[in-house]
N, C-alpha and C positions, 0 to 999 in steps of 0.2 A: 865967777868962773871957778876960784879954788873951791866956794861953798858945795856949788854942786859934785865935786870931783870927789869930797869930800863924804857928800849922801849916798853915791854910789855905791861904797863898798860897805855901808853900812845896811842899805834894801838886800845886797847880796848874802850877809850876813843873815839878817831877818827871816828874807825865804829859805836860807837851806834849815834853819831852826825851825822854821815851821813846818817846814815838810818834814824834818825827824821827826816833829813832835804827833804828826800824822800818822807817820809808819809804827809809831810805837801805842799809840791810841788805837791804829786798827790791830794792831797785832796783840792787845790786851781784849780788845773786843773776840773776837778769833779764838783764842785762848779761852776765854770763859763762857764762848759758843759750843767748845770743840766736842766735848762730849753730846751734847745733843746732835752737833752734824754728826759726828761716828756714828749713835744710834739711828738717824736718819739714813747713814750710808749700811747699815747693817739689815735696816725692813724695806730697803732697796733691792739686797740680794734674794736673787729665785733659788730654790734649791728643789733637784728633783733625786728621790732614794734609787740608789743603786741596786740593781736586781741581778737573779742568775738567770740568764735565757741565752739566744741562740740570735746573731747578725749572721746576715746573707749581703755579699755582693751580688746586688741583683741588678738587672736589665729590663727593662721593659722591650719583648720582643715580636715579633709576627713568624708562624709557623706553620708549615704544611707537613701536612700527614703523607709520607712514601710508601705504599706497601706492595711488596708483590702477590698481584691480582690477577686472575685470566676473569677474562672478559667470557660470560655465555652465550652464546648468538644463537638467535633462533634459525634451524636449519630451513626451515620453509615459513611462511605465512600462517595464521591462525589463531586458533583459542588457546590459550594460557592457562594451565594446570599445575600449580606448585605441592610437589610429593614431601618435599620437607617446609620445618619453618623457617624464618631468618633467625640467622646465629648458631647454627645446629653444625658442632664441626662431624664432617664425613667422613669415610675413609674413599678409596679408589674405588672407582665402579658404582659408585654410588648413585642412585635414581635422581636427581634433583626436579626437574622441568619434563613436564610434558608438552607435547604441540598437535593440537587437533587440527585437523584440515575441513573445517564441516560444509566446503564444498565439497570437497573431493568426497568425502563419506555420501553425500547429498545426489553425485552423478552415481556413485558404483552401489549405493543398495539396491536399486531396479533390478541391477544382471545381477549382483547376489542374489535374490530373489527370484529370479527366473532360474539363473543355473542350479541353486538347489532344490528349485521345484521339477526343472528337466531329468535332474538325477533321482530326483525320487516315483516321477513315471517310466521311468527307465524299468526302476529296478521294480517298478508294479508288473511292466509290461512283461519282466525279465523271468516273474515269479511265473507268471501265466505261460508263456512258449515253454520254459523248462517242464513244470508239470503238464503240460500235453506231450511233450518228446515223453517222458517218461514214460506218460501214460501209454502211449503207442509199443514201447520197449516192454511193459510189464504185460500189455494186451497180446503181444507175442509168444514172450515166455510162456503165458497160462495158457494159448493153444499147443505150444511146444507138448508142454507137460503134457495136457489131454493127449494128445495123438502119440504120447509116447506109449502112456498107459494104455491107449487101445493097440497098438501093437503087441507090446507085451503078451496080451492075449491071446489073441490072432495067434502070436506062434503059440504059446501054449497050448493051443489047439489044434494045430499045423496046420495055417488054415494060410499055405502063403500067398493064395493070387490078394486077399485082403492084408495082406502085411506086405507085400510089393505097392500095391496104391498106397499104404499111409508110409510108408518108405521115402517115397514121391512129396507126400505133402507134407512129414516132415521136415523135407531140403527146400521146400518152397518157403513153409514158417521159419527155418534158422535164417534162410536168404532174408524175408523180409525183416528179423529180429536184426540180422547185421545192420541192415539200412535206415532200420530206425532207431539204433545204438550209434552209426557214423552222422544222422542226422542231428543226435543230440548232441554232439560232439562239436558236429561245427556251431550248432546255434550255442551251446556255450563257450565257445570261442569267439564268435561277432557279437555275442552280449557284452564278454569281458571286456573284450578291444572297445567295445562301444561306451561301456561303464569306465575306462580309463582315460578315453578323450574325454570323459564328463567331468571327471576328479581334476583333469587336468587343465579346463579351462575355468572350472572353481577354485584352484588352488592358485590358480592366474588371476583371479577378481580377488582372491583372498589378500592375495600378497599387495596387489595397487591398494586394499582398503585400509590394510596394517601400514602401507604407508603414507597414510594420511593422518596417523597418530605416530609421532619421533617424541621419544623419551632422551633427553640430553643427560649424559651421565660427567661423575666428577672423572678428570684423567691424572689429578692426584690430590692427597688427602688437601683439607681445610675447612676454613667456616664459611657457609654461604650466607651471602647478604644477597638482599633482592633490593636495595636500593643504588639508584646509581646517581652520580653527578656530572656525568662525560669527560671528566678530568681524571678517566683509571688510565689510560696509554700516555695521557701527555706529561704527569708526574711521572709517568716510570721513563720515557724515552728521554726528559729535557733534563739540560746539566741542573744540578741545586740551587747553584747561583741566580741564575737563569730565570727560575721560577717567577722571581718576586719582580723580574719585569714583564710579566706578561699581565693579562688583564685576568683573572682565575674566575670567571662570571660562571661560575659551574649551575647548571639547573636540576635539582632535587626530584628526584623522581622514580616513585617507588613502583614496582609489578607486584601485580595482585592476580589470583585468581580468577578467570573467566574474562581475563584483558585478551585483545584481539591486537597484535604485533604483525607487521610486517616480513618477510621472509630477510636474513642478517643481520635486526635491531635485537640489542642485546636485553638480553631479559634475568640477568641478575650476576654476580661474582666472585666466585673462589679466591678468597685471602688467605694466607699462606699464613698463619699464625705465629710460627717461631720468628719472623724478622719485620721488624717495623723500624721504619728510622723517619726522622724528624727534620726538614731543612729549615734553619733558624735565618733570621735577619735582625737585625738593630744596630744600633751605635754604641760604640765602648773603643774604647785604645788599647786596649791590652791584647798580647800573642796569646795563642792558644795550640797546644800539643796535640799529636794522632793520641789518643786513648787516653785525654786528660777526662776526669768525669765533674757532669756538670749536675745540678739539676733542676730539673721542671715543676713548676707549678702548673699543674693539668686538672682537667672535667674532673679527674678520677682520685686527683689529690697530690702529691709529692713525690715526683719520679727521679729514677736517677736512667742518667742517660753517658754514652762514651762518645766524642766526638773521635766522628772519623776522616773528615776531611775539613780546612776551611781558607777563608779566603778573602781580602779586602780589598774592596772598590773605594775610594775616596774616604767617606767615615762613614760605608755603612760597613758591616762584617757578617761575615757568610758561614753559616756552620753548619757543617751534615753529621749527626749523632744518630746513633743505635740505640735504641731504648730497650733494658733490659729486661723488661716483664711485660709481657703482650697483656692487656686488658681488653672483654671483649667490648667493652666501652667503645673501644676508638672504632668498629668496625666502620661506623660510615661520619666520623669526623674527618675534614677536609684542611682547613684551613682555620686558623685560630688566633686571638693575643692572647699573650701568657709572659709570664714572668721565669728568666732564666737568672740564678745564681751561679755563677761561676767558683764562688768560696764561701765556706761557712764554719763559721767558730760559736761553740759552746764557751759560757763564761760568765762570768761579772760584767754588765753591759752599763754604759754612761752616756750620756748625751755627749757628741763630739764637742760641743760647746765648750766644754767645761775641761775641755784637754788646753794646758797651756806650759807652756815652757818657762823654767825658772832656774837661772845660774847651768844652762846648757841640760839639764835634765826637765824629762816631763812628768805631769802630775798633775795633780786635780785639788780643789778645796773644796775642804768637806765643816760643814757647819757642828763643833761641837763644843755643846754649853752654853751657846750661844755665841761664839767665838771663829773664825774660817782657820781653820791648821792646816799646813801644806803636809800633801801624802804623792809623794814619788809613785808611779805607776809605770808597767810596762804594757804596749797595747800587742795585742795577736793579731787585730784584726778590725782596720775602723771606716766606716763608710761615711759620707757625708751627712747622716743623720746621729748613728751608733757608733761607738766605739767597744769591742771587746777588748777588756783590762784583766793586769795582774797585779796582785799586791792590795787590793782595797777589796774588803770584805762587803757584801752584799746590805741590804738595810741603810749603808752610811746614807746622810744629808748632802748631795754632792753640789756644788755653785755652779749654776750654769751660767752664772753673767761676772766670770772673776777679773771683768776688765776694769771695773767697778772697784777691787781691792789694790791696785794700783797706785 
């Protein structure tokens, strides 16, 4: 019993001796490892060079086109005539659309046709009665004359029982010269009358035939598009917000020349070019100010836009923006994804990776000589991919995996 009380504290002796002699064996192994781990932990580190470019807080967003549009409506039924092309800005008055009715031209060419054939037997028939009044009027006169000249005579002769008879038949030839001077008078007077109800039941067909061609003019300046997608009044009437829950199935559909439209289908749109505004949707946390500027990635390339209204539903965010440069690009864009930055910084850019905090300051390692040396940085501006820095000059080797040097 003592023996073994004895071996006890000697086993305990044993093991903790061997276990130094472990710790000090591995820690000699370790030690004359250690330069090779360091180099092994050194072609473990990524490094990617630091450059000068441009981060964007950006969104992936959906966007509808607002513009103020009048709608063209065809005044009656018919052929389709377009006087401009699309995209052509007008001024006021401007001819755009025509509208042929080629029924209506189809019933009233007959009576055209008759009433300026009626009018021109008229004026045949008109030609003939006149020159016989005349003729009777001038057949008068030249017995006047004659029988003046034989009087004449007569008394030069004294000869008055034959100057008392053509005396007589003098007053009988001026009587019948009155009557066939008052008769040309009325026949040109029931001609006239007759030749004005003619003009005036032609100028009565003229006017039904001229309106069976309606010319739709602009009633104030802009660009006409002749594309439509049925969504011009309900973008302009429904709030912004609004938009992106409705279903925007809009159908594409262009007026072309020698189309046949029904009477009130619209046949093309006056866009009002100085005002275009954008109603945005997506998700982001951030507030946003009346006349903060944002901008767009668009068809037409890099816009800058002012919001002017916005507004949050749960996590989606609602933004209506003015876009400052009308492009005629957008005329018949509707609806779109695109990409909104809300903030952009020029600078020195880094992979956010490789942003890490060290003794309460931030900074970055940067590989040099083959070494990682700490370089304090300040950032302007850094998104979940990018960071914009100050203080490290562009070219450096910067560690994006500095968890590694820890």
């Amino acid at each position: 019993m003592a023996q073994q009380q004895l071996s006890s504290p000697r086993r305990k002796r044993k093991f903790r001796l061997r276990k130094t002699t472990s710790l000090l064996l591995g820690l000699m192994i370790l030690l004359s490892f250690w330069p090779a781990l360091k180099w092994v932990g050194l072609r473990l580190l990524r490094t990617e060079r630091s450059y000068y470019g441009q981060v964007e807080r950006a969104y992936q967003a959906q966007g509808i086109f607002i513009r103020p549009e009048q709608l063209l409506l065809a005044p009656m039924g018919g052929r389709v005539e377009l006087l401009v092309k699309s995209g052509t800005r007008v001024p006021r008055g401007a001819g755009l659309v025509k509208i042929v009715n080629e029924d209506l031209k189809e019933r009233l060419k007959p009576q055209m046709e008759a009433a300026q054939n009626k009018l021109a037997a008229h004026d045949r028939e008109a030609r003939l009665a006149l020159a016989r009044g005349q003729e009777r009027v001038d057949q008068s006169q030249l017995a006047i004359d004659n029988h003046t000249v034989k009087l004449k005579k007569q008394l030069s002769v004294r000869n008055y029982v034959a100057s008392r008879q053509l005396e007589e038949e003098l007053n009988s030839l001026a009587a019948k010269r009155r009557q066939a001077t008052e008769e040309l008078a009325r026949t040109e007077e029931e001609l006239a009358l007759k030749r004005k109800a003619l003009l005036e039941e032609q100028a009565r067909i003229e006017e039904q035939f001229a309106r069976a061609e309606e010319i739709i003019r602009a009633k104030t300046p802009g660009i006409v598009s002749f594309q439509l997608d049925g969504l011009e009044e309900l973008c302009q009437k429904t709030r912004y917000s609004t938009l992106f829950a409705k279903e925007l199935a809009g159908k594409i559909r262009t007026v072309k020349s020698e189309t046949t439209i029904p009477v009130g289908e619209p046949v093309g749109r006056l866009i009002d070019n100085f005002q275009c505004q954008l109603a945005l949707c997506f998700t982001a946390a951030e507030d946003f100010a009346q006349g903060q500027a944002i901008y767009l990635h668009l068809p037409t390339g890099l816009e800058r836009g002012k919001v002017e209204k916005w507004s949050r539903s749960g996590d989606k965010t609602y933004l209506l923006c003015t876009l400052e440069n009308y492009k005629p690009q957008w005329n018949d864009l509707r609806s779109l994804e695109l990409e909104l930055a809300t903030e952009r910084k020029d600078g020195v850019v880094v992979s956010s990776r490789a942003l890490v905090r060290r003794q309460e300051k931030l900074g970055v390692w940067v590989r040099q000589e083959g070494k990682p040396v700490w370089k304090e940085v300040t950032v302007r501006l850094q998104t979940r991919e990018r960071a914009v820095v100050e203080g490290l000059p562009s070219g450096e080797a910067v560690i994006t995996n500095p968890r590694l040097l820890r």
